[in-house]
N, CA, C and O atoms as CSV, one atom per row, in Angstrom:
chain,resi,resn,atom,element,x,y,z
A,1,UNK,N,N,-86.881,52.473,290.851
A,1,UNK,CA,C,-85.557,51.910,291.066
A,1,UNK,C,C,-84.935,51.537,289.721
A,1,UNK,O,O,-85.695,51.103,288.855
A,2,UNK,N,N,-83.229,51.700,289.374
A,2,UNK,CA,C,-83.103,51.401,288.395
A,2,UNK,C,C,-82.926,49.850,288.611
A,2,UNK,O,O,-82.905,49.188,289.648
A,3,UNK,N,N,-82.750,49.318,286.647
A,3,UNK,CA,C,-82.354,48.038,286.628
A,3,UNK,C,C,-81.043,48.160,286.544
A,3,UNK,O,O,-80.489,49.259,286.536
A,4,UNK,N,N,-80.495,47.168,286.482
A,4,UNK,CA,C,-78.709,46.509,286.242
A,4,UNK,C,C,-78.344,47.164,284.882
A,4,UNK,O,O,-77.345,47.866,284.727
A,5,UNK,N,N,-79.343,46.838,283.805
A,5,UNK,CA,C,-79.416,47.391,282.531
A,5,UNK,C,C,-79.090,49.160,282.076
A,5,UNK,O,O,-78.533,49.563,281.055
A,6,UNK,N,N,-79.670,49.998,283.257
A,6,UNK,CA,C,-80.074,51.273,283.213
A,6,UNK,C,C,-78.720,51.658,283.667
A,6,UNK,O,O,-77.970,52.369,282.999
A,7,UNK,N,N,-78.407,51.119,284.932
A,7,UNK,CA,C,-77.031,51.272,285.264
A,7,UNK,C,C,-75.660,51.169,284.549
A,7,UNK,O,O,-74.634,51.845,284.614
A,8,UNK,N,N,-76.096,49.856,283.701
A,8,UNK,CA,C,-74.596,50.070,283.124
A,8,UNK,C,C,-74.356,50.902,281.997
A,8,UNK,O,O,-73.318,51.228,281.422
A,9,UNK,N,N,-75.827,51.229,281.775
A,9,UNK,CA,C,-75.675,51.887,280.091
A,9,UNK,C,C,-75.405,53.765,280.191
A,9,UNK,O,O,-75.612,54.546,279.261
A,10,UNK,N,N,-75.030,54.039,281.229
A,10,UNK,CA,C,-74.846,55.360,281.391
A,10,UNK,C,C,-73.516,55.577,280.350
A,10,UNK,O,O,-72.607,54.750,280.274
A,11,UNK,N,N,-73.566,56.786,279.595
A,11,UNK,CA,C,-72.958,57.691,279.174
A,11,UNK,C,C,-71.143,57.388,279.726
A,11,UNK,O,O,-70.873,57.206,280.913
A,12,UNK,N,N,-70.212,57.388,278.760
A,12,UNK,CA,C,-68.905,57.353,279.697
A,12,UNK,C,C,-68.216,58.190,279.736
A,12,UNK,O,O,-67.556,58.371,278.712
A,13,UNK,N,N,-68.018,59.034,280.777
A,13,UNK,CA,C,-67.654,60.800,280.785
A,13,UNK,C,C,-66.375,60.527,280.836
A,13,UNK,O,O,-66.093,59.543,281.520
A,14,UNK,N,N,-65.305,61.215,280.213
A,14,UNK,CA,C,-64.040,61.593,279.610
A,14,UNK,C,C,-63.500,62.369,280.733
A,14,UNK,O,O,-64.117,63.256,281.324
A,15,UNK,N,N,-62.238,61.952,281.002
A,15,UNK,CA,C,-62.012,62.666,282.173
A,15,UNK,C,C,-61.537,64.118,281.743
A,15,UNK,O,O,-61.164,64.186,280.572
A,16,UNK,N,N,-61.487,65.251,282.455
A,16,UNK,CA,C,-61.167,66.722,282.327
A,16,UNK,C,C,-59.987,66.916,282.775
A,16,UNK,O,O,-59.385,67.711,282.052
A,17,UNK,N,N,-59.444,66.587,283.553
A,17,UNK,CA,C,-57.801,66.569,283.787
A,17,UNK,C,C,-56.995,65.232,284.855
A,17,UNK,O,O,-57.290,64.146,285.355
A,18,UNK,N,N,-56.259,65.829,284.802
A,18,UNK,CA,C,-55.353,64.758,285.052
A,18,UNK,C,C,-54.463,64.840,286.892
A,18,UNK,O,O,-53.903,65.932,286.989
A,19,UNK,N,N,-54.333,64.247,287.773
A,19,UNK,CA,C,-53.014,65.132,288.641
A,19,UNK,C,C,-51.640,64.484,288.277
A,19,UNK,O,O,-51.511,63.465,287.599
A,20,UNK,N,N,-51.008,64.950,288.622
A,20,UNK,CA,C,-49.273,65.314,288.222
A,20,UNK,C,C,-48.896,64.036,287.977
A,20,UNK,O,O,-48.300,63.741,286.941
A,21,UNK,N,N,-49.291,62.916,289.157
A,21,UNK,CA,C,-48.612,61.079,289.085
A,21,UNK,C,C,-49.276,60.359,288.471
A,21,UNK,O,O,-49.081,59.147,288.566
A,22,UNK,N,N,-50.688,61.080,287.301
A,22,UNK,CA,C,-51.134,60.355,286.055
A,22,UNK,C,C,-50.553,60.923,285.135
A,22,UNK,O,O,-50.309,60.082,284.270
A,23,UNK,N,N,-50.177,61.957,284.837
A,23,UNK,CA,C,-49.451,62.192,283.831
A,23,UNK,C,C,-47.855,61.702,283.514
A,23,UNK,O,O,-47.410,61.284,282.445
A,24,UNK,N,N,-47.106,61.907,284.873
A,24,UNK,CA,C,-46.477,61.227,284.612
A,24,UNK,C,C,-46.299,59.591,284.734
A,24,UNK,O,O,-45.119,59.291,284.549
A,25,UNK,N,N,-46.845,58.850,284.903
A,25,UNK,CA,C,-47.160,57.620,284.508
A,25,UNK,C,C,-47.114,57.360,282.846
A,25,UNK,O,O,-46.461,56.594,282.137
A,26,UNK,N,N,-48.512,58.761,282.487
A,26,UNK,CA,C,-48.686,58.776,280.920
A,26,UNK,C,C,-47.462,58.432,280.114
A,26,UNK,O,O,-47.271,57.632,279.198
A,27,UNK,N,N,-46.454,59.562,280.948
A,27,UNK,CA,C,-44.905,59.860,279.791
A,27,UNK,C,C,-43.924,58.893,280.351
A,27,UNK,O,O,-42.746,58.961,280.001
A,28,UNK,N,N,-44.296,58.083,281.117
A,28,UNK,CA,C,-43.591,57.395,281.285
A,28,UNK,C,C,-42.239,57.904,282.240
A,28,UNK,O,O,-41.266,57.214,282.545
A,29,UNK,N,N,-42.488,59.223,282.574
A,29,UNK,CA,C,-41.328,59.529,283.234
A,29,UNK,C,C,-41.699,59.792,284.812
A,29,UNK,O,O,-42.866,59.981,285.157
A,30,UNK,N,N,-40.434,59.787,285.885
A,30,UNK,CA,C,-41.078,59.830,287.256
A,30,UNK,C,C,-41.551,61.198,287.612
A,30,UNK,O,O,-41.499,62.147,286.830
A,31,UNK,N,N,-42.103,61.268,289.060
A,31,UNK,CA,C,-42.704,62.130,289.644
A,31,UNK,C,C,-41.936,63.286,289.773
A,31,UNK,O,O,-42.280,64.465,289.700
A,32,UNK,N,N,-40.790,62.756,289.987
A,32,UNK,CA,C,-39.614,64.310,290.459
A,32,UNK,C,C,-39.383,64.574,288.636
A,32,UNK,O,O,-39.841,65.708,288.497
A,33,UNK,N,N,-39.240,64.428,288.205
A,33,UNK,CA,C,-39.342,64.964,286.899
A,33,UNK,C,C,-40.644,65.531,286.055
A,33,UNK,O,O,-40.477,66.508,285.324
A,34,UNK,N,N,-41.660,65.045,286.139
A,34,UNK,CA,C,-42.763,65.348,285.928
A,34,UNK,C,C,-43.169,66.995,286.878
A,34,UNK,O,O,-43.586,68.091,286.503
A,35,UNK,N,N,-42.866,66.543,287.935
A,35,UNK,CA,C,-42.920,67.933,288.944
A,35,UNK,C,C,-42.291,69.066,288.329
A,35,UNK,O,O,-42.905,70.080,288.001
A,36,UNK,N,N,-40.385,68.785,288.092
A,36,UNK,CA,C,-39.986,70.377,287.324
A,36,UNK,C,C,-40.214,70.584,285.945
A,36,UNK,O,O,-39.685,71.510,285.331
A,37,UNK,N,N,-41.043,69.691,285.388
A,37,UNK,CA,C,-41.709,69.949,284.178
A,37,UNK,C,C,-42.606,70.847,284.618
A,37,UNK,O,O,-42.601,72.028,284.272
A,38,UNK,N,N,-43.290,70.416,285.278
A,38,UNK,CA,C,-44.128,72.015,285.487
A,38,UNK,C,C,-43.810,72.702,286.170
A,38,UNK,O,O,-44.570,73.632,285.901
A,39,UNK,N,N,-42.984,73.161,287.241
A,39,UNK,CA,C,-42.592,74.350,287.939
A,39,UNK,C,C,-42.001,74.901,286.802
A,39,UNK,O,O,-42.251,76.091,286.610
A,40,UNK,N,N,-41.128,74.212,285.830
A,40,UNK,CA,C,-40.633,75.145,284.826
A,40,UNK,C,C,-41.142,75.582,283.986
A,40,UNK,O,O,-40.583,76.348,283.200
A,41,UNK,N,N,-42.501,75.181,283.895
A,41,UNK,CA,C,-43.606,75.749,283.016
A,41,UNK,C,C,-43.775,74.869,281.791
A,41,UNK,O,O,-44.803,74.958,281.120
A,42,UNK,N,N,-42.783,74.005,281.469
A,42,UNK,CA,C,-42.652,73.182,280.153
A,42,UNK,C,C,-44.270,72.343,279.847
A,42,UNK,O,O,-44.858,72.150,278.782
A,43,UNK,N,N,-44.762,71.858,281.720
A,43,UNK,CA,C,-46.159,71.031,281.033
A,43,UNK,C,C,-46.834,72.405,281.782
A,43,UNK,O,O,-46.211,73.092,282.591
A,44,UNK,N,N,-48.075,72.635,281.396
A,44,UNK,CA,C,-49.008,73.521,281.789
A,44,UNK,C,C,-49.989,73.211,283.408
A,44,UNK,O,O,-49.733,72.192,284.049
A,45,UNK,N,N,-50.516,73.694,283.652
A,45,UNK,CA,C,-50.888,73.374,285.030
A,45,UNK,C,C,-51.626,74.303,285.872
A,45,UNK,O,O,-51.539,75.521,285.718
A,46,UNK,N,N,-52.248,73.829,286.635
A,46,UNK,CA,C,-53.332,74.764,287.260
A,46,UNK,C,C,-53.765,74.140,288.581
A,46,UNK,O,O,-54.158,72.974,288.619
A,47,UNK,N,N,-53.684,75.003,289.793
A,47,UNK,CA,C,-53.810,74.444,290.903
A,47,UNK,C,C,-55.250,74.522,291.217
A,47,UNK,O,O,-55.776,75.625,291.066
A,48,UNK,N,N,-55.762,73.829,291.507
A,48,UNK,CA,C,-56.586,72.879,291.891
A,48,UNK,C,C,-56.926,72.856,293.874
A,48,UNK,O,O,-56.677,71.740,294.331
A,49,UNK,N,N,-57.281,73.598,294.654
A,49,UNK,CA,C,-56.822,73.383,295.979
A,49,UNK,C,C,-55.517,73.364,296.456
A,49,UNK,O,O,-54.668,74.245,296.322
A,50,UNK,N,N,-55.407,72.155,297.096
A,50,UNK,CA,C,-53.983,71.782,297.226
A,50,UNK,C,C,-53.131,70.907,296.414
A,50,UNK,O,O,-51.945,70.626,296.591
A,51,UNK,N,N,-54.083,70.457,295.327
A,51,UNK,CA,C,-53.372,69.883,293.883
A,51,UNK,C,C,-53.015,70.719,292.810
A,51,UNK,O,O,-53.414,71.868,292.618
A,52,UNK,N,N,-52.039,69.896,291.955
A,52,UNK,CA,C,-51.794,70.937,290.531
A,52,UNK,C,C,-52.658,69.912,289.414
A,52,UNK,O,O,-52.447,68.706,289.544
A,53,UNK,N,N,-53.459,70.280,288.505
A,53,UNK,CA,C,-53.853,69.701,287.836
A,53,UNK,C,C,-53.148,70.067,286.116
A,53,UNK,O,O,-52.652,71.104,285.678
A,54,UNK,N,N,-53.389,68.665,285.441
A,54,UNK,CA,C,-53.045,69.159,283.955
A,54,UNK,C,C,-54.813,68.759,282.985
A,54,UNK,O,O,-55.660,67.866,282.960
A,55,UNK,N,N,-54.629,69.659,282.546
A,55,UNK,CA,C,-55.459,69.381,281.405
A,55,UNK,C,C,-54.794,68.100,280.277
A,55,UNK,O,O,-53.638,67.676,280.260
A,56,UNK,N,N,-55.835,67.730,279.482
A,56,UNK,CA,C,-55.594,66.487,279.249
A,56,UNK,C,C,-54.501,67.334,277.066
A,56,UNK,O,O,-53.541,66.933,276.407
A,57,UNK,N,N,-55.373,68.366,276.930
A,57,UNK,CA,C,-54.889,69.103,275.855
A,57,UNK,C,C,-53.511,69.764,276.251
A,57,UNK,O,O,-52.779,70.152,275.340
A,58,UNK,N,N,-53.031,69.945,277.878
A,58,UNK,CA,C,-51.581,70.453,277.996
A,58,UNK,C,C,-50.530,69.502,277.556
A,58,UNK,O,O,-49.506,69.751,276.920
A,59,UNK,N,N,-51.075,68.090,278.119
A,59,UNK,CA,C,-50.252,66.794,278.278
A,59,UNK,C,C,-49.979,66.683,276.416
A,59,UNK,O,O,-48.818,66.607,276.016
A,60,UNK,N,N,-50.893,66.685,275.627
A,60,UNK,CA,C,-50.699,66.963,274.038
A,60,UNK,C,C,-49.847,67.821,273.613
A,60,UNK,O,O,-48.969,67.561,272.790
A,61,UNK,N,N,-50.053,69.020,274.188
A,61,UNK,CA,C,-49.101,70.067,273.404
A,61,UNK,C,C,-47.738,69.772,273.997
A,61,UNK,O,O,-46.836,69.810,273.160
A,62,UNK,N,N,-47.317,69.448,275.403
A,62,UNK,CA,C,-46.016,69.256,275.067
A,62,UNK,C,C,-45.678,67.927,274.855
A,62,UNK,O,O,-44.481,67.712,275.044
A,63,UNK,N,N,-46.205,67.159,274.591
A,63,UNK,CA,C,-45.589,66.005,273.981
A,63,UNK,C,C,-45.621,66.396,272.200
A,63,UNK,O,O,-44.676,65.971,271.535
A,64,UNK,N,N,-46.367,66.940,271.722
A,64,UNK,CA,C,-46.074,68.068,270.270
A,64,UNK,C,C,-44.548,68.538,269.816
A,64,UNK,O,O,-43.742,68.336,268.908
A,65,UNK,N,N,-44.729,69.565,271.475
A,65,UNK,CA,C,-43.472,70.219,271.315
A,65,UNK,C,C,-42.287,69.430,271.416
A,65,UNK,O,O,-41.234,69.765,270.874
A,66,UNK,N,N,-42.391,68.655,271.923
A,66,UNK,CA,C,-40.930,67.445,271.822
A,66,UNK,C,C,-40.844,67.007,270.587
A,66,UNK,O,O,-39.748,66.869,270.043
A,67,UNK,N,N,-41.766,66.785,270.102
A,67,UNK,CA,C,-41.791,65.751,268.567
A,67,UNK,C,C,-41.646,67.046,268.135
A,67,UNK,O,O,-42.708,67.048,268.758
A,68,UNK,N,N,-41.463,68.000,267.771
A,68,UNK,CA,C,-40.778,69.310,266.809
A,68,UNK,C,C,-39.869,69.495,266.827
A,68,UNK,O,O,-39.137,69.760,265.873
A,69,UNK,N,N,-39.444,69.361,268.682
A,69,UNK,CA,C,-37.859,69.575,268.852
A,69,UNK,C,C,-36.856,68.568,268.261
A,69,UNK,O,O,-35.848,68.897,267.636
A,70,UNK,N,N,-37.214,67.382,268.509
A,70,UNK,CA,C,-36.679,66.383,267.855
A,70,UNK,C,C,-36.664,66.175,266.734
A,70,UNK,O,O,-35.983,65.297,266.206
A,71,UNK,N,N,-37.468,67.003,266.117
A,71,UNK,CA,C,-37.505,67.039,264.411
A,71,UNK,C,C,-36.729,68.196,263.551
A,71,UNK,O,O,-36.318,68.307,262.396
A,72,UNK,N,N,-36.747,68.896,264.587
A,72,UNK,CA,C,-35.927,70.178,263.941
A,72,UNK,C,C,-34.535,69.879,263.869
A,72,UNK,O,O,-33.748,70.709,263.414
């Protein structure tokens, strides 16, 4: 049996993606916007069952691509 000790000291796994109403939470922007961000392809995405998932490296690149656009 484990101890209390063994238990808490596990490893802390990084999550692999994200669904659509954590990301947008992330950006701070709402769900209906976050949504035609990706139907329009702008955030990246991958369905998942009956979910769309983002990778946590999509949510990076376009927040990238904004900070370029805005810089250019």
């Amino acid at each position: 049996m484990d101890t209390p000790q063994q238990l808490t000291s596990a490893p802390f796994m990084a999550r692999k993606w994200y669904s659509v109403a954590e990301v947008a939470d992330q950006l701070g922007y709402g769900l209906s916007k976050t949504k035609l961000l990706i139907a329009t392809g702008q955030i990246r995405s991958l369905k998942d069952g009956g979910h769309r998932r983002v990778l946590p490296e999509w949510v990076d690149e376009y927040i990238a691509r904004r900070v370029d656009e805005a810089c250019a």
